[in-house]
C-alpha atoms as an extended CHARMM CRD file, in Angstrom:
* protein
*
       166  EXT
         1         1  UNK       CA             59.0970000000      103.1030000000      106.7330000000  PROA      1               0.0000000000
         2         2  UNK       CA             60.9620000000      106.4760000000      106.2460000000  PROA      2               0.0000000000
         3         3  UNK       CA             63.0200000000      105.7300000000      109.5370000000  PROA      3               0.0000000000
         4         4  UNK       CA             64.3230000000      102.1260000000      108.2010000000  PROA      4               0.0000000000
         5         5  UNK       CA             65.4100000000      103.1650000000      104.7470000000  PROA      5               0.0000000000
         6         6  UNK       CA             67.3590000000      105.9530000000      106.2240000000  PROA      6               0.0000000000
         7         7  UNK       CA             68.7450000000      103.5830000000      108.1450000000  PROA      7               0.0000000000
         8         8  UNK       CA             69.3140000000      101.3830000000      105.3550000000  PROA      8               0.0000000000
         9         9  UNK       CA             70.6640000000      103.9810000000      103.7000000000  PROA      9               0.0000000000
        10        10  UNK       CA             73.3700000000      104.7840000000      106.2110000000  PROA      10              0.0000000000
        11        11  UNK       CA             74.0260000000      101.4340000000      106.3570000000  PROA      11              0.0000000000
        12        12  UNK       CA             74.8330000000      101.0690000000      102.8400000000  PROA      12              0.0000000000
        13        13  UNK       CA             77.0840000000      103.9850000000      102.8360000000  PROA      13              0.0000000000
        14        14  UNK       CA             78.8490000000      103.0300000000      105.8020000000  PROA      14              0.0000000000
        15        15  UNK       CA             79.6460000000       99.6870000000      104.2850000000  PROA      15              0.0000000000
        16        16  UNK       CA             80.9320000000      100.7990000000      101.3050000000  PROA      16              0.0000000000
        17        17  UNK       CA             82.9610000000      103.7820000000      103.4000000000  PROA      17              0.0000000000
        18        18  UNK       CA             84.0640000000      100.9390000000      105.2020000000  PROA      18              0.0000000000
        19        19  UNK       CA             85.4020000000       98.5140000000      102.4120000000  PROA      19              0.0000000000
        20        20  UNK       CA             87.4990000000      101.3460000000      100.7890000000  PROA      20              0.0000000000
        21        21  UNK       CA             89.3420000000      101.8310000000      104.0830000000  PROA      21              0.0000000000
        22        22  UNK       CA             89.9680000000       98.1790000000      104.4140000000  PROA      22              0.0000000000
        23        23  UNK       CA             91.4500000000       98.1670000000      100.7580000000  PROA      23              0.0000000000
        24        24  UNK       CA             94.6710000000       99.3630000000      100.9450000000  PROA      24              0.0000000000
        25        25  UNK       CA             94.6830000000       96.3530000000      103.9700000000  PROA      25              0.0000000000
        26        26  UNK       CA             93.4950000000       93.8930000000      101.5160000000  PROA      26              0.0000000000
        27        27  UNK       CA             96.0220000000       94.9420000000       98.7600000000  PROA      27              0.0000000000
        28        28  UNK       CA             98.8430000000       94.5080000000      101.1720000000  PROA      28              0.0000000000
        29        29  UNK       CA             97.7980000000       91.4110000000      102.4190000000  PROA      29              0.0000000000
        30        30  UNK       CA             98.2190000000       90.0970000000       98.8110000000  PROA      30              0.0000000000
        31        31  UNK       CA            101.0550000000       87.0750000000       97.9900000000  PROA      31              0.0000000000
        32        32  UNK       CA            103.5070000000       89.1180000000       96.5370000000  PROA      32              0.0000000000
        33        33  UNK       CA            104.7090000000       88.0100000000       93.0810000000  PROA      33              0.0000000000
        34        34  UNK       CA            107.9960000000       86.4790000000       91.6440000000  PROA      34              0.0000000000
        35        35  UNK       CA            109.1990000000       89.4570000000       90.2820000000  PROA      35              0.0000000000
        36        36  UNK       CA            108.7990000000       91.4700000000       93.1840000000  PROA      36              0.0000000000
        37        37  UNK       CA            110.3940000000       89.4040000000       95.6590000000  PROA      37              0.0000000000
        38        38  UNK       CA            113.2900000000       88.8400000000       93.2510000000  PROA      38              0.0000000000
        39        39  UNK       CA            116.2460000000       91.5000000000       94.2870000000  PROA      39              0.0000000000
        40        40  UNK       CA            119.9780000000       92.2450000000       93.2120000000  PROA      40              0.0000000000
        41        41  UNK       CA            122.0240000000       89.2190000000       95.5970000000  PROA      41              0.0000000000
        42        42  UNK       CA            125.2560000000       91.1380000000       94.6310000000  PROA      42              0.0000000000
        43        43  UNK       CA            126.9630000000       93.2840000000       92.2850000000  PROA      43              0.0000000000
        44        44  UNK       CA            127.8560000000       90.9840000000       89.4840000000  PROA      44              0.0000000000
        45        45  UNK       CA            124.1610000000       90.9590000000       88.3970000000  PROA      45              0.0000000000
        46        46  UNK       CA            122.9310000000       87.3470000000       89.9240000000  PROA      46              0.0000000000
        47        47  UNK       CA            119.4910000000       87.7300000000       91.5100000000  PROA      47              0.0000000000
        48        48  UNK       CA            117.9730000000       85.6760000000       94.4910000000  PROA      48              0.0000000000
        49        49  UNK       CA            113.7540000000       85.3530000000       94.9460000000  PROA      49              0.0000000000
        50        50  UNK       CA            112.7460000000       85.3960000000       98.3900000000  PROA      50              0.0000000000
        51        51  UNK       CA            109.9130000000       83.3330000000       99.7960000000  PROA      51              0.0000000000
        52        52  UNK       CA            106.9250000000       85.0790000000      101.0140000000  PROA      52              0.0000000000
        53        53  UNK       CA            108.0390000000       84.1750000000      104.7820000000  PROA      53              0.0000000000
        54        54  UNK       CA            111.3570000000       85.2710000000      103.6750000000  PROA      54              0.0000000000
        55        55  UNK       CA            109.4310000000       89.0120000000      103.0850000000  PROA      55              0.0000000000
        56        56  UNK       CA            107.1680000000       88.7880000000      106.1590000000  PROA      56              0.0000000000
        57        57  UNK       CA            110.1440000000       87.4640000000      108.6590000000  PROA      57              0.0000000000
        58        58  UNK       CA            112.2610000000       90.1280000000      106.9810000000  PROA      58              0.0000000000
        59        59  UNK       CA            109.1810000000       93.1290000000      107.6950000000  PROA      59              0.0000000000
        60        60  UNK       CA            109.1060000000       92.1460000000      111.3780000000  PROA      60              0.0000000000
        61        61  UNK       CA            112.8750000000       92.3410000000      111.9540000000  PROA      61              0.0000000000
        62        62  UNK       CA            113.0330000000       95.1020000000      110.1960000000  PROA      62              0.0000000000
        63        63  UNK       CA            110.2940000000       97.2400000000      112.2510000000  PROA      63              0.0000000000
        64        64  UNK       CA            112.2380000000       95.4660000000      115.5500000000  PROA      64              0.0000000000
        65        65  UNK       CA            116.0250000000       96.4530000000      115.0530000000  PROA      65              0.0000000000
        66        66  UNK       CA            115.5120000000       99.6370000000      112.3570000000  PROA      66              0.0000000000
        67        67  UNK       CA            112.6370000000      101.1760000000      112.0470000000  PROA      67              0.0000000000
        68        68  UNK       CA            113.1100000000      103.2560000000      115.1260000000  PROA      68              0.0000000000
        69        69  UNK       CA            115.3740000000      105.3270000000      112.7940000000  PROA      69              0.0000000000
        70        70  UNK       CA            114.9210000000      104.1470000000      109.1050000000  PROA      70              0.0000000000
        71        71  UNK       CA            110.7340000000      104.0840000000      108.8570000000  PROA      71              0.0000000000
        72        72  UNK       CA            109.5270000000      104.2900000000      105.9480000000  PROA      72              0.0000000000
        73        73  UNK       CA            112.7900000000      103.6850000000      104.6550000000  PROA      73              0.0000000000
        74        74  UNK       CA            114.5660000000      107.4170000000      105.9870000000  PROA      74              0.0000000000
        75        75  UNK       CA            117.2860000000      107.7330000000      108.0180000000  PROA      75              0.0000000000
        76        76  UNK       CA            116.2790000000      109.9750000000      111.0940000000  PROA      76              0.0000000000
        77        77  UNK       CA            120.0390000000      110.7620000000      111.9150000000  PROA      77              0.0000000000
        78        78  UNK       CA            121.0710000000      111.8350000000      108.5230000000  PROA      78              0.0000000000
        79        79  UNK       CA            117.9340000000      113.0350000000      105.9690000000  PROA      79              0.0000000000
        80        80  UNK       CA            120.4430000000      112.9550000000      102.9530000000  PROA      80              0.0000000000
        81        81  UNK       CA            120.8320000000      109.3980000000      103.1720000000  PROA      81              0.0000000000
        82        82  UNK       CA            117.8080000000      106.8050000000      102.8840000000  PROA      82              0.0000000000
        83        83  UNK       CA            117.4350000000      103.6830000000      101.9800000000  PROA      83              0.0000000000
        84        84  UNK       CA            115.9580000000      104.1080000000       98.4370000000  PROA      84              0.0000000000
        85        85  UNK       CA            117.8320000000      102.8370000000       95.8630000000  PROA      85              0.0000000000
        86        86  UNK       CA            119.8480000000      105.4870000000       94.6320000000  PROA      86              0.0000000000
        87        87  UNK       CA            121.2600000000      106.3670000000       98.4010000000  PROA      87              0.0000000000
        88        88  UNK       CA            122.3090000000      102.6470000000       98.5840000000  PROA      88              0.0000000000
        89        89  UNK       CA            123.5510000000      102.1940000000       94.6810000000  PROA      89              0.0000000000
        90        90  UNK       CA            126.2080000000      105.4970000000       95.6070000000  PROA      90              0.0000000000
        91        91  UNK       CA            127.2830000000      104.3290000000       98.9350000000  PROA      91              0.0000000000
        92        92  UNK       CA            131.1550000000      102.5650000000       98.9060000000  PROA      92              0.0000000000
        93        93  UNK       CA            130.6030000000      100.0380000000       98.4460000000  PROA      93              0.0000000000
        94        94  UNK       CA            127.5480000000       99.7930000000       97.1180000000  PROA      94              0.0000000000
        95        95  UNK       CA            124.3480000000       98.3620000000       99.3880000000  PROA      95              0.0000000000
        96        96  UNK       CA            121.6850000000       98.1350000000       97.0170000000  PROA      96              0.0000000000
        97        97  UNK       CA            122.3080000000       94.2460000000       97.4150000000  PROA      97              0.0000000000
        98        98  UNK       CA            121.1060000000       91.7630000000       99.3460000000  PROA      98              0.0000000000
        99        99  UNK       CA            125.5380000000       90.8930000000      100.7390000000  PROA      99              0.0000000000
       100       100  UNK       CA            126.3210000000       94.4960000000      100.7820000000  PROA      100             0.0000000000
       101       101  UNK       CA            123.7280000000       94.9970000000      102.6780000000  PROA      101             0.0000000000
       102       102  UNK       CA            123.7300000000       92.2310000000      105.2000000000  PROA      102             0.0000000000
       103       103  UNK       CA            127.9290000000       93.1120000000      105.3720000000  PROA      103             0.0000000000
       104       104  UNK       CA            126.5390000000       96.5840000000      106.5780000000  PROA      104             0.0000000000
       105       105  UNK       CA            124.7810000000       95.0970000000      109.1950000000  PROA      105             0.0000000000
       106       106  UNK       CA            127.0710000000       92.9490000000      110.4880000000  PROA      106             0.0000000000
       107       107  UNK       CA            130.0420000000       95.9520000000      110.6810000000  PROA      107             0.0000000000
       108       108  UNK       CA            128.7540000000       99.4860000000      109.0790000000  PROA      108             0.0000000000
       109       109  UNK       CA            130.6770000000      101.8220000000      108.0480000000  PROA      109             0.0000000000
       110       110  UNK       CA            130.5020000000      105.4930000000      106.9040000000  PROA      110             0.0000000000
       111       111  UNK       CA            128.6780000000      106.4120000000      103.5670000000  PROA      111             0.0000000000
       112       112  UNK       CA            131.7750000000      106.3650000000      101.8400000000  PROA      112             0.0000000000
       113       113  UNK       CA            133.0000000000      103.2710000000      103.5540000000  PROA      113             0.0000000000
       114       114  UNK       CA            136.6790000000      104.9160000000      104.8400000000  PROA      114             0.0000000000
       115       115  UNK       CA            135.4850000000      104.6570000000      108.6490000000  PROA      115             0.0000000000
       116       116  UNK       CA            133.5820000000      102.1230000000      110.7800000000  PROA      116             0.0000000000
       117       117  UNK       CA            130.2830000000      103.5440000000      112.6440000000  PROA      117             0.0000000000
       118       118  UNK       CA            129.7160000000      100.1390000000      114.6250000000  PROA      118             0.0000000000
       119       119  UNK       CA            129.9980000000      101.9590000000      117.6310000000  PROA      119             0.0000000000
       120       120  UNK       CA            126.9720000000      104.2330000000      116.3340000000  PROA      120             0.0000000000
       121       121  UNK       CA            124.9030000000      102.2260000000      114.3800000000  PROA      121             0.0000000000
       122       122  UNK       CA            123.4100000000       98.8310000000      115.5250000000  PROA      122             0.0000000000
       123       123  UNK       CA            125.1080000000       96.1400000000      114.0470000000  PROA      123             0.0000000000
       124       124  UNK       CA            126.3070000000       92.2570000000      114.9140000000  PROA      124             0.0000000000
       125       125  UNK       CA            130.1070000000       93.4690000000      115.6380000000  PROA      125             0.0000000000
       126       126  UNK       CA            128.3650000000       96.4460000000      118.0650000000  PROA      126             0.0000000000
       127       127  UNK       CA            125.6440000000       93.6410000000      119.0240000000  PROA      127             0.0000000000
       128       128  UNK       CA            126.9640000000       94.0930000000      123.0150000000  PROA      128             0.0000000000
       129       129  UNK       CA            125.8490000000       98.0050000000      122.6600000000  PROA      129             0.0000000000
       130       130  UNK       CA            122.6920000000       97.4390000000      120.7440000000  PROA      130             0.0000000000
       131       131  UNK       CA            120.6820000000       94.2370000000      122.1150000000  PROA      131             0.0000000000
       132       132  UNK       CA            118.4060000000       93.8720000000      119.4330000000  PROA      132             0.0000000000
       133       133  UNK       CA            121.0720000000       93.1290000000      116.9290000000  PROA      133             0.0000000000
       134       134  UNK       CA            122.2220000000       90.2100000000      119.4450000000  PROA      134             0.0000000000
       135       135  UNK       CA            120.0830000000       87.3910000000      118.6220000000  PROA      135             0.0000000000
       136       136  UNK       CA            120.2750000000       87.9610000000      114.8140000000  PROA      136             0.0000000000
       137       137  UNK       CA            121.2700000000       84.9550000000      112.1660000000  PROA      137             0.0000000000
       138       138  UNK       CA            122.6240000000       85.2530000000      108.7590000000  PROA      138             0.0000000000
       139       139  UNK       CA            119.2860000000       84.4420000000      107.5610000000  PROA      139             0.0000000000
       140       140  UNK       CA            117.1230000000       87.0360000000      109.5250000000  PROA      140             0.0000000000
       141       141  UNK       CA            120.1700000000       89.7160000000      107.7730000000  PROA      141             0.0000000000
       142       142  UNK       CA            119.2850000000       87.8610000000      104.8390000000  PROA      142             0.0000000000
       143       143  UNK       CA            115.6850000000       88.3010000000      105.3460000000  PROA      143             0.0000000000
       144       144  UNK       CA            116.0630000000       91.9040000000      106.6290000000  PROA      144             0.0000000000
       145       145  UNK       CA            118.1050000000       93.6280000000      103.6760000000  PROA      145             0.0000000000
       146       146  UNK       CA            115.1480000000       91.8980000000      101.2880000000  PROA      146             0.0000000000
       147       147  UNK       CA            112.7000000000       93.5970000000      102.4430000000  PROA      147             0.0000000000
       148       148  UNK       CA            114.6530000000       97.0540000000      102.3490000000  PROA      148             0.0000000000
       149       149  UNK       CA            115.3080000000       96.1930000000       99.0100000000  PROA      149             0.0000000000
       150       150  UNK       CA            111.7670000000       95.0100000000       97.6880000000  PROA      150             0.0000000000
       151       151  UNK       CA            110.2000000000       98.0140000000       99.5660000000  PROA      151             0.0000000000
       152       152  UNK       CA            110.7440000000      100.3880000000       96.9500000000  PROA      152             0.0000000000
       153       153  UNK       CA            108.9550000000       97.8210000000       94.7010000000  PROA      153             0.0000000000
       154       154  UNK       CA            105.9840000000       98.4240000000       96.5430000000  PROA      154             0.0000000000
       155       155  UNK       CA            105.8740000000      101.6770000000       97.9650000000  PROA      155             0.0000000000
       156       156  UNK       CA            107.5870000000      103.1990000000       94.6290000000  PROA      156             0.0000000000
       157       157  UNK       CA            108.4690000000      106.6740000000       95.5050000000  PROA      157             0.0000000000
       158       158  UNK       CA            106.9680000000      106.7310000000       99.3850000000  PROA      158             0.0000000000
       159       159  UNK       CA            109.8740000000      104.5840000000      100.2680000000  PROA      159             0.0000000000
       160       160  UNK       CA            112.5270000000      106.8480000000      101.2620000000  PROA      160             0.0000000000
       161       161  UNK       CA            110.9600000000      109.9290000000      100.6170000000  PROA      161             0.0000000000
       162       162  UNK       CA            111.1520000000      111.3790000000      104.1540000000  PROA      162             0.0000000000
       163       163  UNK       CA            108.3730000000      114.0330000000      105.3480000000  PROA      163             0.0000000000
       164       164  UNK       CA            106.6800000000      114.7900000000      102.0150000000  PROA      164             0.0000000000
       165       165  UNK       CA            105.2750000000      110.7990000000      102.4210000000  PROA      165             0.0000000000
       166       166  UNK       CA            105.4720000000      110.4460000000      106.4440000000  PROA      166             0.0000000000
């Protein structure tokens, strides 16, 4: 009798050991809602709400073509420069909007936007150097520079915040 509730025991607080790891799965796994998947579409103020497949297509390209140097929304090459709002909102021109943003990724250019970097960073006018950028559509762009910009939505400070968070 002593050897089964033990085991019982365990049991019980393996389960519930195991349903707070699964969690922060389940919470992610969530529909997100209007508000979150509704970002800046340029810089005069009008808005555009992605669909959810919108957000998930725009996750997968994202960890495809970027996240090799911008996970968790850093920027491996240059530490100064994320992809948090505030980097983006300073940049010239500004890419803390869904067509700045897609612009940068069809033909980037420096932080201060004097000097093309195509040759350096993947893009659709560099797509011959960079194969992953090759097969891309307006609407995966679309989809991609959503989902940078409902990240910090989500992961609030985490996104962009370089070592401390990764």
């Amino acid at each position: 009798m002593l050897k089964k509730n033990i085991f019982l025991l365990s049991f019980i607080i393996f389960t519930q050991c195991f349903s707070l790891i699964l969690l922060p799965v389940q919470v992610s796994s969530l529909e997100l809602d209007e508000s979150t998947r509704t970002v800046s579409l340029d810089g005069s103020g009008k808005t555009i709400t992605l669909t959810a497949e919108q957000v998930k297509r725009g996750k997968r390209l994202f960890n495809n073509s970027c996240a090799q140097c911008h996970n968790g929304g850093i920027t491996k090459t240059n530490p100064n420069i994320g992809l948090e709002p505030e980097s983006l909102s300073l940049a010239t021109p500004p890419r803390d909007n869904v067509i700045n943003l897609v612009d940068y990724m069809k033909n980037p250019t420096s932080y201060d936007g004097a000097n093309s970097i195509a040759e350096l960073h993947p893009s659709i006018k560099s797509a011959e150097i960079f194969p992953k950028m090759r097969n891309l559509t307006d609407e995966d762009l679309l989809a991609m520079a959503g989902y940078v910009l409902i990240q910090p939505k989500i992961s609030a400070e985490k996104w962009g915040g370089g070592k401390i968070y990764y």
